[in-house]
Structures are given as structure tokens and as C-alpha cells.
DRENDREN-214511 format. One line per field, with one value per residue (C-alpha): chain; x negated, y, z negated. Coordinates in pm, 1 decimal. Layout:
// DRENDREN-214511
ch <- A  ...
px <- X  ...
py <- Y  ...
pz <- Z  ...
//
This chain:
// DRENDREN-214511
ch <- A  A  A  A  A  A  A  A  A  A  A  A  A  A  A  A  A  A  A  A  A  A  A  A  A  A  A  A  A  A  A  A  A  A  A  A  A  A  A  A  A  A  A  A  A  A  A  A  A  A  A  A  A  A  A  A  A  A  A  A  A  A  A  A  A  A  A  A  A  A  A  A  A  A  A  A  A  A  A  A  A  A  A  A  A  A  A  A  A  A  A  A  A  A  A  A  A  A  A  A  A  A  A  A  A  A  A  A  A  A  A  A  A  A  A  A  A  A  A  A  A  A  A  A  A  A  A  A  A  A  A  A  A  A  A  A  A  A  A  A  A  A  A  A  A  A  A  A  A  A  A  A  A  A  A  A  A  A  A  A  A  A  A  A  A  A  A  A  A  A  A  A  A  A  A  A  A  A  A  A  A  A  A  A  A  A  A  A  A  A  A  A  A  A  A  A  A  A  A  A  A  A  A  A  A  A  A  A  A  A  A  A  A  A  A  A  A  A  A  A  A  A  A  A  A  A  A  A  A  A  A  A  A  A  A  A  A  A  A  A  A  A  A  A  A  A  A  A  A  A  A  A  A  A  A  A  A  A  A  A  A  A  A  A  A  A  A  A  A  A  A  A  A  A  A  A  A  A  A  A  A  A  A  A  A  A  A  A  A  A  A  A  A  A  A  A  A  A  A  A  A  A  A  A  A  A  A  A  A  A  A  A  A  A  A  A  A  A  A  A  A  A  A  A  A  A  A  A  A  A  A  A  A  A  A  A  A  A  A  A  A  A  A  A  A  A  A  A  A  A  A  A  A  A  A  A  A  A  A  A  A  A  A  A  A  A  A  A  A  A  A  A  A  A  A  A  A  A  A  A  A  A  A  A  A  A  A  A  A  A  A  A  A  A  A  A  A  A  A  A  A  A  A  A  A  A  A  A  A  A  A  A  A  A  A  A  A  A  A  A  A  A  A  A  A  A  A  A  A  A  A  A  A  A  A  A  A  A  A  A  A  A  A  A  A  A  A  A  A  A  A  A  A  A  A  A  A  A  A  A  A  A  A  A  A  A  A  A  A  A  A  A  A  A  A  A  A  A  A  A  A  A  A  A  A  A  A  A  A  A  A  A  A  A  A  A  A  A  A  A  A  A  A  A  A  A  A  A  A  A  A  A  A  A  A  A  A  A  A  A  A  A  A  A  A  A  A  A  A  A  A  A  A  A  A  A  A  A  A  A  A  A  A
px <- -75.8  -53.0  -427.1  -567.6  -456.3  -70.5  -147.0  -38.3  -159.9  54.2  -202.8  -543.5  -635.4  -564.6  -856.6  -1055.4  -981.1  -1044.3  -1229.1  -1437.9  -1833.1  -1986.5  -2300.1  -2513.8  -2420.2  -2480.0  -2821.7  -2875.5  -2793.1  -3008.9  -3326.7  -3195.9  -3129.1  -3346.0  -3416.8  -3278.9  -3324.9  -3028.7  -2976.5  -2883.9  -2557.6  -2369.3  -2209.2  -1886.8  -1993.0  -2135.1  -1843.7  -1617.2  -1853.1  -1756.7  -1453.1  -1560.2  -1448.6  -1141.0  -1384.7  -1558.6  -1238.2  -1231.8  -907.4  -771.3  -857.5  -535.2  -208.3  82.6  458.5  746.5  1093.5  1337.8  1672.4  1960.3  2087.5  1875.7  1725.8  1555.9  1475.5  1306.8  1103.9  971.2  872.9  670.1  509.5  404.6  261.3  29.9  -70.2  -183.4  -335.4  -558.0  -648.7  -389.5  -253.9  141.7  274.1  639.1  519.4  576.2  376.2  67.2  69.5  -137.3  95.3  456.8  602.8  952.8  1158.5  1517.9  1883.1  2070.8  2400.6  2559.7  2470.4  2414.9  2124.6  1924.2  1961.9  1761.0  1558.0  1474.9  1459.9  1194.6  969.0  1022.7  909.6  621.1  522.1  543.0  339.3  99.8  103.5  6.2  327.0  402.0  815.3  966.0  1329.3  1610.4  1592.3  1257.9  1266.6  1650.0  1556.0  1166.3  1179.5  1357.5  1202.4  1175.3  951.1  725.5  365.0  442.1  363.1  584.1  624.8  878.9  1129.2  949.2  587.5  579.6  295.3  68.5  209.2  -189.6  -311.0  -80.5  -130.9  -517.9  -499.1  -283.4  -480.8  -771.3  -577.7  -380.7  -16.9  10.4  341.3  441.2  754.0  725.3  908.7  767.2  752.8  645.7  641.3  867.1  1092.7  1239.2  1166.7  1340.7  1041.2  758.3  569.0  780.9  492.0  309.8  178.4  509.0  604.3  916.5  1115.4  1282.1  1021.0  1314.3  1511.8  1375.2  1568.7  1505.2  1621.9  1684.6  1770.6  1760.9  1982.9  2318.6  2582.4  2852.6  2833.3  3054.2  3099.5  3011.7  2713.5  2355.4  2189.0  2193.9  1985.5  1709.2  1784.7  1891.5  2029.6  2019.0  1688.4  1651.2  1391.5  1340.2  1495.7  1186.6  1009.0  1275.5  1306.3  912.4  969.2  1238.1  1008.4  695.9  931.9  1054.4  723.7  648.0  956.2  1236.9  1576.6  1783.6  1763.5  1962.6  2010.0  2007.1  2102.5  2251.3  2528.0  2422.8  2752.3  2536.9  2233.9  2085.4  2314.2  1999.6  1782.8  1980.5  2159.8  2355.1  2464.4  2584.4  2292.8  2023.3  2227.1  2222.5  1855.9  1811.9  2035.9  1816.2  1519.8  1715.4  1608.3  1941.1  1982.5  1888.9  2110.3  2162.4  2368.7  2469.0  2481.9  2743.4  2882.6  3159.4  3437.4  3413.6  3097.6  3237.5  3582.5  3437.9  3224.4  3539.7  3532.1  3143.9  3117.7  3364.2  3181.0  2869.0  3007.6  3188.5  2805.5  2695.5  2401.2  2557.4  2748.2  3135.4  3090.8  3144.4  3118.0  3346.8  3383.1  3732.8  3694.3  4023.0  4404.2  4470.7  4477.1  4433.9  4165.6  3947.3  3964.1  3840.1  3544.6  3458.1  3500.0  3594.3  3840.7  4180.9  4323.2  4507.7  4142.5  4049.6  4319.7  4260.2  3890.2  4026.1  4314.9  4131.9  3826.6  4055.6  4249.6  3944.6  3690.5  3920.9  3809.6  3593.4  3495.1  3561.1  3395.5  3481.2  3393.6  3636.2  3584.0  3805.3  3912.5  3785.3  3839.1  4220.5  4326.3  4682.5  4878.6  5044.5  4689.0  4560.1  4895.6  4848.2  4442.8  4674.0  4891.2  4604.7  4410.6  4700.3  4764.4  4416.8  4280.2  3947.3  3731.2  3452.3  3543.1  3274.0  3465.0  3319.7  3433.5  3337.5  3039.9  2919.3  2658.5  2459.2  2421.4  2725.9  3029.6  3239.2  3058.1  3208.9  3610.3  3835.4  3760.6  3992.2  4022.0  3763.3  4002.6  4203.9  3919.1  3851.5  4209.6  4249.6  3849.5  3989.5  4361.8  4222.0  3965.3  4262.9  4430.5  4115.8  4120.0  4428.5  4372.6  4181.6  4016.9  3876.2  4165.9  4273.7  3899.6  3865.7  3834.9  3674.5  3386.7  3101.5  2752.7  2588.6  2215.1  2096.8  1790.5  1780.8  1876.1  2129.6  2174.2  2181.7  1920.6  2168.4  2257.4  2114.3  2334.1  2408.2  2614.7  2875.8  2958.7  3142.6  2868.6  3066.0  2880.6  2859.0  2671.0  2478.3  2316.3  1916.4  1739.2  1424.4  1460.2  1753.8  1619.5  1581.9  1764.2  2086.7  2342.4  2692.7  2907.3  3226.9  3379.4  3550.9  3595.0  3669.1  3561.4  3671.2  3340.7  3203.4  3280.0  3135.8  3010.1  2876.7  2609.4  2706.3  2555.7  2446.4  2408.8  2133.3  1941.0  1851.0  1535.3  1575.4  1262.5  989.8  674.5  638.4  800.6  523.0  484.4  637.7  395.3  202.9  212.2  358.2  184.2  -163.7  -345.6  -390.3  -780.9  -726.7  -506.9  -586.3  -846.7  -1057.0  -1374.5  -1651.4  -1705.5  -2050.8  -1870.0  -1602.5  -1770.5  -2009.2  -1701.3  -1561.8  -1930.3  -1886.5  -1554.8  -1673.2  -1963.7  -1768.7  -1487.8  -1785.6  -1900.8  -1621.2  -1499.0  -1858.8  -1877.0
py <- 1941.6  1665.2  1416.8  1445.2  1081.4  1177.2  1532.4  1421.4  1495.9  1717.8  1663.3  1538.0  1856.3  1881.1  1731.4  2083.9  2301.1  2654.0  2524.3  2274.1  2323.0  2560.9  2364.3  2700.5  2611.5  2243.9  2299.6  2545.1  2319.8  1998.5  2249.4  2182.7  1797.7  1576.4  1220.8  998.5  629.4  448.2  192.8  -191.9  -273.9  -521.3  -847.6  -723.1  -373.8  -617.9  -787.7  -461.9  -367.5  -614.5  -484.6  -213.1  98.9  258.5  508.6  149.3  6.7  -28.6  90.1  -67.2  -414.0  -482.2  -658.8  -490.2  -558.0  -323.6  -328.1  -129.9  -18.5  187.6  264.5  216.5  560.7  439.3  112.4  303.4  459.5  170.9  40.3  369.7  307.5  -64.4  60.2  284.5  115.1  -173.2  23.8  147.5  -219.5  -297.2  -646.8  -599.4  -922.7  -1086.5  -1259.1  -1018.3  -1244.8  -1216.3  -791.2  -598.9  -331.0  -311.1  -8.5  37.1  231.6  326.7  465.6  666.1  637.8  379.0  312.9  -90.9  14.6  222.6  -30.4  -300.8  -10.8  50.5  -322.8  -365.2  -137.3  -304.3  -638.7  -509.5  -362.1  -636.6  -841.2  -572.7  -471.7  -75.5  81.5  354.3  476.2  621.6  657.3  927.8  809.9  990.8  1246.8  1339.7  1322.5  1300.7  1372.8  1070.8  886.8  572.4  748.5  907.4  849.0  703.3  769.1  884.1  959.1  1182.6  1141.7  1384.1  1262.5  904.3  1002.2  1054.6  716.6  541.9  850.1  761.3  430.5  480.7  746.7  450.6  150.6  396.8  430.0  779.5  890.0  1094.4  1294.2  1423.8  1568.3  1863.4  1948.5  1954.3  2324.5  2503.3  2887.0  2861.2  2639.5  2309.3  2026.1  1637.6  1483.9  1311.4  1257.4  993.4  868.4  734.7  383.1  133.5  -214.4  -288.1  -538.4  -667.6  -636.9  -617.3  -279.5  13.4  231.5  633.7  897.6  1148.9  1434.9  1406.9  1575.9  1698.9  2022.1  1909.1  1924.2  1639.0  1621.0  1280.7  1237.7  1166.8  1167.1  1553.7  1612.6  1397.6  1445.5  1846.0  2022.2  1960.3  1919.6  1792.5  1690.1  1827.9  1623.0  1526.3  1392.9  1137.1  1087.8  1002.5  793.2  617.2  515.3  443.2  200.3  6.8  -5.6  -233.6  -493.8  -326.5  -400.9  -230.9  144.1  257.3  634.4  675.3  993.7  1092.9  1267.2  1192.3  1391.8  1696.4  1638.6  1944.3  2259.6  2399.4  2377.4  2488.5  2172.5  1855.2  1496.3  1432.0  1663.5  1443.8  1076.6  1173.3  1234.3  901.8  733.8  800.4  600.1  290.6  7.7  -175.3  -457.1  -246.6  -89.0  192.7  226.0  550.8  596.6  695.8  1048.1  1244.2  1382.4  1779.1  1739.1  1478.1  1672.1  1923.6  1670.3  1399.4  1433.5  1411.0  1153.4  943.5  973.7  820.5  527.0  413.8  392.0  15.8  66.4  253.4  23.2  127.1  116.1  449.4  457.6  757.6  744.5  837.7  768.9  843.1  877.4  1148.8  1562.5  1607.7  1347.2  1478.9  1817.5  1734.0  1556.4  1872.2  1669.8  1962.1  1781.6  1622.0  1264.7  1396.8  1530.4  1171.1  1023.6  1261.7  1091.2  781.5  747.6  989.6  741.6  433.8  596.0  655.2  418.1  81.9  -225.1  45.9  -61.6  218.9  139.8  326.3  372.8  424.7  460.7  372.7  546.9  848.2  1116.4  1206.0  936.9  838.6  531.5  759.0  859.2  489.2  364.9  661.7  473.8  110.4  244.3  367.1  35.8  -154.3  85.9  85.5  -272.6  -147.7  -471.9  -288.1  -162.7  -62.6  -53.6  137.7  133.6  484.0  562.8  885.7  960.9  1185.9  1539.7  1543.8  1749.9  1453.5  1304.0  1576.5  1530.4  1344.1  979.2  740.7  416.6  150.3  -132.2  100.7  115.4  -257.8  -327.4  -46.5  -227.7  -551.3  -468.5  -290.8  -587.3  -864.0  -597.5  -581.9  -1047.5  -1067.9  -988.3  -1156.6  -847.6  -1113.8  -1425.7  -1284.7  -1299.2  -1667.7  -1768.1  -1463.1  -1471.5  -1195.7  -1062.3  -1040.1  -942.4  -1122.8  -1021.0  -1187.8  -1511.1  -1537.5  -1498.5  -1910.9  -1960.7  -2200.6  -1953.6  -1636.4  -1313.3  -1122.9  -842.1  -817.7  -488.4  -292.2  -420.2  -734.6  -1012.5  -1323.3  -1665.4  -1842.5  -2138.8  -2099.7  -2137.7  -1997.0  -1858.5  -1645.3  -1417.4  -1083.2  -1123.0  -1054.3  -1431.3  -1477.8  -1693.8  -1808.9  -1728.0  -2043.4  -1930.0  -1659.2  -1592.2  -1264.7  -1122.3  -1271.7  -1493.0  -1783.4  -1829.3  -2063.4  -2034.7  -2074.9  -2368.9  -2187.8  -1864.2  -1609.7  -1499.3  -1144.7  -1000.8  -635.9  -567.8  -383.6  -584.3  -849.2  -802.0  -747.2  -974.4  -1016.5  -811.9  -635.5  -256.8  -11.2  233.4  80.5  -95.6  -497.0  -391.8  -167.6  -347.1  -368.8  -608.8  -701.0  -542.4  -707.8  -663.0  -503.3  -274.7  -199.7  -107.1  113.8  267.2  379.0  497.6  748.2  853.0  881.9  1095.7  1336.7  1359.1  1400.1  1685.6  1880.1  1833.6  1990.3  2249.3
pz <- -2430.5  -2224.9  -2150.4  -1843.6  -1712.7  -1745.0  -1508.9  -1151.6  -765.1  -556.9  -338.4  -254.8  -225.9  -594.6  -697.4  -681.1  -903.0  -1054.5  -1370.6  -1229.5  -1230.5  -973.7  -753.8  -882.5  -1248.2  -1214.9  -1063.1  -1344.2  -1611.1  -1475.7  -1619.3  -1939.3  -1960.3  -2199.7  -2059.4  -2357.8  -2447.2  -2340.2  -2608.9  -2473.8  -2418.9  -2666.0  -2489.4  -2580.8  -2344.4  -2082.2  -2078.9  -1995.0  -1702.2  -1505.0  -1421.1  -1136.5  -1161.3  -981.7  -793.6  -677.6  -498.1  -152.5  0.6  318.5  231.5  -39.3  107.3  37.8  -0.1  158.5  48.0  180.8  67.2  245.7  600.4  951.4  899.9  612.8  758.0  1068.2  757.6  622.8  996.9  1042.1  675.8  727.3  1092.5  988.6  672.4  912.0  1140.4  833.9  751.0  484.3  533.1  481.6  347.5  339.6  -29.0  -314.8  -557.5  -399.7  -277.6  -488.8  -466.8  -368.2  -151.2  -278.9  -60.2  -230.4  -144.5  -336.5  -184.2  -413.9  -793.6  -710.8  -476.8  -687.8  -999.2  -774.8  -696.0  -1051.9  -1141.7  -850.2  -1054.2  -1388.4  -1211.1  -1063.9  -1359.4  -1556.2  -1301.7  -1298.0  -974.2  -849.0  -731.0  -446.5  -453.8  -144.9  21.8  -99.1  -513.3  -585.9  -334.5  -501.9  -832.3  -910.8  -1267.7  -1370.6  -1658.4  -1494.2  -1241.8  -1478.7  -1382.2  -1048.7  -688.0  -457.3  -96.4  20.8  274.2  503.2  449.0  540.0  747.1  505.8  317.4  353.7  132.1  -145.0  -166.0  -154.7  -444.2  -606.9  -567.1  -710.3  -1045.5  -958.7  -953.7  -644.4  -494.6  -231.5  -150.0  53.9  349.4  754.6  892.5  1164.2  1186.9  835.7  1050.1  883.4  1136.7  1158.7  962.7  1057.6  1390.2  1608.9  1797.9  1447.2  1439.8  1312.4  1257.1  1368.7  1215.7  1481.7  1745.0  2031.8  1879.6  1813.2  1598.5  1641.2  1430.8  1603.7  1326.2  914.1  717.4  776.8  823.1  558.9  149.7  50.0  -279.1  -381.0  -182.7  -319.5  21.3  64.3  -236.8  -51.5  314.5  316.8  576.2  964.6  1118.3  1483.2  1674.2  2010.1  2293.0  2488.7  2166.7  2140.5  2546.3  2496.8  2205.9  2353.6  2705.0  2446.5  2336.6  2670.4  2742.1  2420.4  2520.3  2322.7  2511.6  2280.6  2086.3  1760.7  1751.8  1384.0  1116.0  886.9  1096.0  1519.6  1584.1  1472.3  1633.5  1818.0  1625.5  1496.8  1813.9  2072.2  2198.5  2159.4  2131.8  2511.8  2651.4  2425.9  2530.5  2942.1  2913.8  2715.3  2940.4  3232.5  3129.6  2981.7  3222.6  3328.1  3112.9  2781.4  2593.9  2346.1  2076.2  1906.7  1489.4  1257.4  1333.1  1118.3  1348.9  1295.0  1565.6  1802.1  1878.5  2088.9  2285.1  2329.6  2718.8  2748.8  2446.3  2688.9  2967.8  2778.9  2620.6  2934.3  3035.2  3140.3  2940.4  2623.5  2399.7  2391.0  1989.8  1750.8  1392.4  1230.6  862.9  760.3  355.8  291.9  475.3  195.7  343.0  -9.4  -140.1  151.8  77.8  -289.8  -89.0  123.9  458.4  627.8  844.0  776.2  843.9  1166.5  1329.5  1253.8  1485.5  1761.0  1821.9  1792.8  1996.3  2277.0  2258.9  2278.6  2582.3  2771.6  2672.5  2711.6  2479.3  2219.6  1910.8  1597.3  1249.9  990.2  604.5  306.4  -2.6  -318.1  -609.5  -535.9  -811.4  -822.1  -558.7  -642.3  -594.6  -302.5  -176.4  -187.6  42.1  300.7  351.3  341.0  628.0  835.0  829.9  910.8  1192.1  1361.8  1251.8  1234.6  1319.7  1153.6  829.4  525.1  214.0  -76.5  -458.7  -556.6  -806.7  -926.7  -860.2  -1094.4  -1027.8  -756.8  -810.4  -741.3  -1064.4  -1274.8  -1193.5  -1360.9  -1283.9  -1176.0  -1425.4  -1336.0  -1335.2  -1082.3  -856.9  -825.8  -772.6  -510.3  -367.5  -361.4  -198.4  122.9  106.2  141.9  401.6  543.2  622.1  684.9  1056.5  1333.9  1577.2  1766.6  1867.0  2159.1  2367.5  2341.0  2679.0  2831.5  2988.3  2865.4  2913.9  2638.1  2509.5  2270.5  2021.1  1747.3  1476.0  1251.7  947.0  838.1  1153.4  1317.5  1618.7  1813.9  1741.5  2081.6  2128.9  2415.9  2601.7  2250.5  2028.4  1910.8  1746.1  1985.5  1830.1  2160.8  2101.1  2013.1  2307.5  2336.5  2701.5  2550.8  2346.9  2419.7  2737.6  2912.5  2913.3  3101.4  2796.7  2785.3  2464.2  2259.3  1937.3  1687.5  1363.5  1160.0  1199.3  1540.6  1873.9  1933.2  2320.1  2535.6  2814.0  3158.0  3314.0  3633.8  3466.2  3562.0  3258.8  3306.2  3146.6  3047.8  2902.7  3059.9  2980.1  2678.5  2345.9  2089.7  1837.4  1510.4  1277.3  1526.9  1537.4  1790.6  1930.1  1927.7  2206.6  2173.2  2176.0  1896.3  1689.3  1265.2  1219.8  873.1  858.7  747.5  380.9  435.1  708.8  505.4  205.0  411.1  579.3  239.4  66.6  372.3  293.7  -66.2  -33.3  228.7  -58.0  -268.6  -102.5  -36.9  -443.7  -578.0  -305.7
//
């Protein structure tokens, strides 16, 4: 039988339970005590009662460190998670050494991400630090032994994230993983109007379904995400004019398949993008998520429409993984290389200058040296100037981790060849010397230069001026890099201002109003704020 400290929450509810004492039976039993002589404490008993109890621990007064793993749907998790932490008190910090408890939020799509995942707990255990675990790892596969005794949050209850990590910082292992319903009905996840920090205070990314349709056979992210859940179209429409009205200039429609979006609620991708496009202010823009191409072919004509839209980006990201009929039908993709083409060469037709990124992936199980060249020939026939290429992992408890596996040397050599295939072009050469708008939002990556984006979402280095940033700039374009375009200002160029009202600022949360925005309470205040809480929880746990 296992002790009582190694029994975990499901809930705070939890904390009641069948067996404990009755108020009529503890009133009884008070008739009965015998005042006793409490004998003085040694030094060595003084000494340990310094240290307060959990129970004595004021929550919302700790600073806390978030680190997240994993695609922009994640990331737009974590910004939800340090908003409403902050709006609870909690100071979210950018220093891991001096949080007193780190929020780890995972991926599971490759094996290198969840091996910093599970390093990131080692370390903070070994610094001693209290530990919450979110993202697609835990909610996948919670019983892992590296999890034991941890909290968790699950992928669907980031709103109730500042429960967890109270319950934690108190000394217990909470989880919760259940799924949003209503009326038995599966819904996209949590509220999108909840207090969040965004990371880049100038894009707001919304997700606007989790889940997908498809049951690919290598794919971790199913396990955590599930099927298709979408939210309803105004929610987003709401979320997405809460946000103009904070200074965002630019929105990322994130999932984990956009293409689907709307198939279990009655609607769809173009229908949701014509109602977002009508409250973009002109200068903003909006750019749509990876989709899969079963879901985009019967919306080509509409899907056109949209990204010819000044204030859509002309950008697409369809993952092909592989130029092999056969390799993709051992994936489950439920579409074949020549469905792939189709959306391409339609979008390219009618949506001139359009950028398509695509993902492949590398020694899949069974991929043959003839399998591998098909995927060679298809790069070199689109030049995809956006092009995610993945050396294939199994990933436990996948069908795909149960075929015959393709020799690891294989892999790295078939990883590195579409890699060199991948240099040996130049998407960019032929636009120096045009002349672009382009909205810039944010610094790069060495700080040297701002990183705008041009009309097809291509990376354009300005220099870093201050009056810039988050704003619309005419450049001419003087040099090209494999990965961006260099351009510079026009002298007599009119900087346009997109945004609504001022950005907020770095750190501060959405949603709240500069009045009520987190602010330390008073330690008095704060530790009469939680006595309250206390006693109510009190209350309701002895009857």
C-alpha cells in the first residue's frame, strides 16, 4: 500500500473524502479529550520549527520560470499560463536561477525535444526547485517514471494552471488532464479571452482548433491533442479585435491542422478567414498555420481568394513528408504525392509570388533508396524556400515505432543529402533591387537588425530604428541571404502605423486594464488575503 504523501490530486476537490471525520463526530469526540502537559521542546525541535509549514505558505507571492517547448500552439499556451499566473500575483521571471518553481511546458513531436524536456526536470530538481509539467509529453503519457510525483497541467486545462502551481508550492503533486465539454461535447480547449502574456507583445497568435482529423502513424501529438475540436467563429473574431485593440499588428492562426478547422461545428477555413479579415485594420496582417492538403483541396478557389488579400500574407505551409505513394500510405496521410502538387501548382497559378513551406521527414520506416530520390526530385522541382527537414524518431507508443526501422546511419545520410539539396539554391537572388513594404515587429536573432516580413511572409533585415517597429516601411532590397533579404529604408518613405492604440509592454498582461494590472500586495494584505482563502477551504473540507 502506497503512504499517503505518494497518493496524488485529480483535483482540489480531492481533498474531501469519504473517510474523513464527520463535524458531528469531531464535536463528539472533543468531550473526550484530556488536556496534557506538553513537554519543552529540545533545541534540536526548535531548530526544525523554523521552517513554516507548507499549509503556512503564501501563494501568489513566488516568481516563477516558464519554458516552453514545441510549435506556436504551444507557445500561445505558455502566453495564456504566464498571463494569468501574473494576474494572480506571481512574478514570472526570465532568470531560471532565481524562480522558485519552473513551469516546463514540453513537445512530443521529436525525441530531441522531450530529452531537454526531461533534463529541465532533473536540473530543477537538483536545484531544488517545486516543479509544475505541462505541453503534449505529460498529457500523452502521464505515467512515465520520470513524472512520478509531479504536477501536471493538461493541454486542455491551462486555465486552471494558478491552482496547480498553488497546490505545488504548498508541497502537493496535483493533475489535471481532463478534457473541456459542454453538453458531452468535446470543445477547442480553454477560454480564449483568459488573461496572457504575450511574448512578442506585437503578434498575437490564436488557435483556432486543437486536435486533428488524420491518424498518422508516427505522430506523438494525437495522443495529447485528440481529435478535432473547434472553437466557434465569433470567439476567435472577438479574440482577434481584443487583440488590435492591445497594439498587435500581426495574428498567427495556429493548430494542429487549420485546413480542418470548423468540420465538427458546422463550418470552415475560408468562412472563419473572411470574417477575420473584416476586422484586420489595414496595415495588419494575418497569417494562416500549417494545414495538410486533404482539407485545403476543396477550398483551393476560396483559399485563393484569401491569400491574394492585402492584409493576408500570400504564405502556406503544407507538409508533404515524403514524394513516395507508398511511404505515405505507411504514414496514414490519406493523400498521395500527386494531391500534393495540385495545391501547389493551383496556389502558385493564382496567388503569384506565394510562398509554400513544407516538412519532410527522413528515413521513415521502409523508405528506400528509390523512395528517398522521388522526395530529391520534388525539392529540386519546387525549391521550397521554406523547407523543415526532419530525421525520423519513433516515437513510443506509435505504430510507426513498431516497423522495421531504417538503419540510423541511413537516416543521417538521407538528413544530411536533402539538407545540401536543400543550400544549394538561392530563393531569394533574383529580388535584389525591388522595392517592398514590409511590417516589421520584432529583433533579430544576433540583435544587429529588425526582422520584417514583406507581402509572402519573407524575412527582410531593416536597420534598428526605433520609429520602425511595429510599423509598415517602403525598402529597397540590396541583398540576399539563403534565409532572408536585406533592405533599406527609403529616405522619404512614409512609415505607416497599423496598430490600433499602443503596443503593450513587454511583460504586461492582455486582457487586463492598466488600473488592474498584477501588483505586490502588501505582506500584511497578502497574508490576510490567503488566511481567508484558508479558512473558506477550511470550511468547506470539515463540512
Amino acid at each position: 500500500m502506497p503512504a499517503a504523501c505518494d497518493s496524488l490530486l485529480e483535483d482540489i476537490e480531492d481533498i474531501v473524502s469519504a473517510q474523513d471525520v464527520k463535524p458531528h463526530d469531531r464535536q463528539f469526540a472533543r468531550k473526550n479529550v484530556v488536556p496534557k502537559v506538553r513537554k519543552r521542546n529540545s533545541q534540536k525541535n526548535v531548530q526544525a520549527d523554523d521552517d513554516p509549514p507548507s499549509d503556512s505558505i503564501i501563494p501568489g507571492a513566488q516568481k516563477i520560470w516558464i519554458r516552453t517547448w514545441g510549435c506556436s500552439h504551444n507557445n500561445s499556451d505558455g502566453e495564456y499560463m504566464a498571463g494569468q499566473l501574473a494576474s494572480y500575483g506571481y512574478k514570472i521571471t526570465e532568470n531560471a536561477a532565481e524562480a522558485d518553481l519552473w513551469l516546463l511546458n514540453s513537445c512530443t513531436v521529436k525525441s530531441p525535444a522531450e530529452d531537454h524536456f526531461r533534463n529541465s526536470i532533473k536540473k530543477a530538481q537538483e536545484d531544488d526547485k517545486k516543479v509544475v509539467l505541462a505541453g503534449c509529453v505529460p498529457q500523452a503519457q502521464p505515467r512515465q517514471d520520470y513524472l512520478k510525483g509531479l504536477s501536471i497541467i493538461g493541454v486542455q486545462q491551462i486555465d486552471r494552471v494558478v491552482e496547480v502551481v498553488e497546490e505545488t508550492i504548498k508541497g502537493h503533486s496535483v493533475r489535471l488532464l481532463g478534457q473541456k465539454k459542454d453538453n458531452g461535447k468535446r470543445l477547442g480547449g480553454a477560454r480564449l479571452d483568459l488573461p496572457k502574456i504575450r511574448k512578442n507583445p506585437l503578434i498575437e497568435i490564436i488557435s483556432i482548433n486543437t486536435g486533428c482529423l488524420n491518424a498518422c502513424t508516427y505522430c506523438k501529438t494525437k495522443h495529447a491533442r485528440g481529435d478535432l475540436a473547434s472553437y466557434p467563429t465569433e470567439e476567435l473574431v472577438d479574440r482577434a479585435k481584443q487583440s488590435f485593440q492591445e497594439g498587435v499588428c500581426e495574428i498567427w492562426l495556429t493548430s494542429e491542422d487549420t485546413g480542418a478547422y470548423g468540420r465538427d461545428i458546422g463550418t470552415d477555413l475560408p468562412t472563419l478567414l473572411w470574417k477575420l479579415v473584416e476586422v484586420i485594420p489595414e496595415g495588419a496582417m494575418l497569417r494562416l498555420g500549417m494545414t495538410n492538403p486533404p482539407y485545403i483541396l476543396e477550398h483551393l478557389e476560396e483559399m485563393a481568394k484569401i491569400l491574394n488579400h492585402p492584409r493576408v500574407y500570400a504564405f502556406l505551409h503544407i507538409p508533404v513528408q515524403s514524394a513516395s505513394d507508398s511511404i505515405l500510405m505507411e504514414m496514414k496521410r490519406e493523400y498521395c504525392v500527386a494531391d500534393f502538387k495540385r495545391v501547389v501548382d493551383f496556389l502558385k497559378e493564382k496567388v503569384p509570388g506565394i510562398t509554400i513551406a513544407t516538412d519532410i521527414i527522413c528515413g521513415f520506416p521502409g523508405e528506400t533508396d528509390e523512395d528517398f530520390q522521388d522526395t530529391m526530385k520534388l525539392v529540386e522541382e519546387y525549391r521550397f524556400p521554406s523547407l523543415f527537414i526532419n530525421q525520423f524518431y519513433p516515437r513510443p507508443g506509435t505504430p510507426a515505432a513498431k516497423m522495421h526501422q531504417v538503419p540510423a546511419l541511413v537516416k543521417k545520410q538521407r538528413t544530411k543529402d536533402l539538407s545540401q539539396l536543400f543550400h544549394s539554391y538561392n530563393p531569394y537572388d533574383h529580388k535584389v533591387g525591388e522595392r517592398q513594404r514590409v511590417l516589421v515587429t520584432e529583433d533579430s536573432f544576433d540583435c544587429q537588425f529588425y526582422v520584417a516580413h514583406n507581402q509572402f511572409y519573407e524575412q527582410v533585415l531593416v536597420p534598428k530604428d526605433p520609429e520602425f517597429m511595429g510599423k509598415m516601411v517602403e525598402v529597397d532590397i540590396y541583398e540576399a541571404g539563403k534565409h532572408f533579404m536585406k533592405g533599406r529604408p527609403l529616405s522619404d518613405a512614409n512609415v505607416f502605423t497599423p496598430s490600433i492604440t499602443r503596443p503593450l509592454a513587454k511583460g504586461e498582461v492582455s486582457g487586463i486594464t492598466e488600473s488592474a494590472q498584477p501588483s505586490p500586495l502588501p505582506p500584511s494584505t497578502a497574508l490576510l488575503h490567503y488566511i481567508r482563502i484558508h479558512v473558506l477551504l477550511s470550511r468547506v473540507i470539515s463540512g
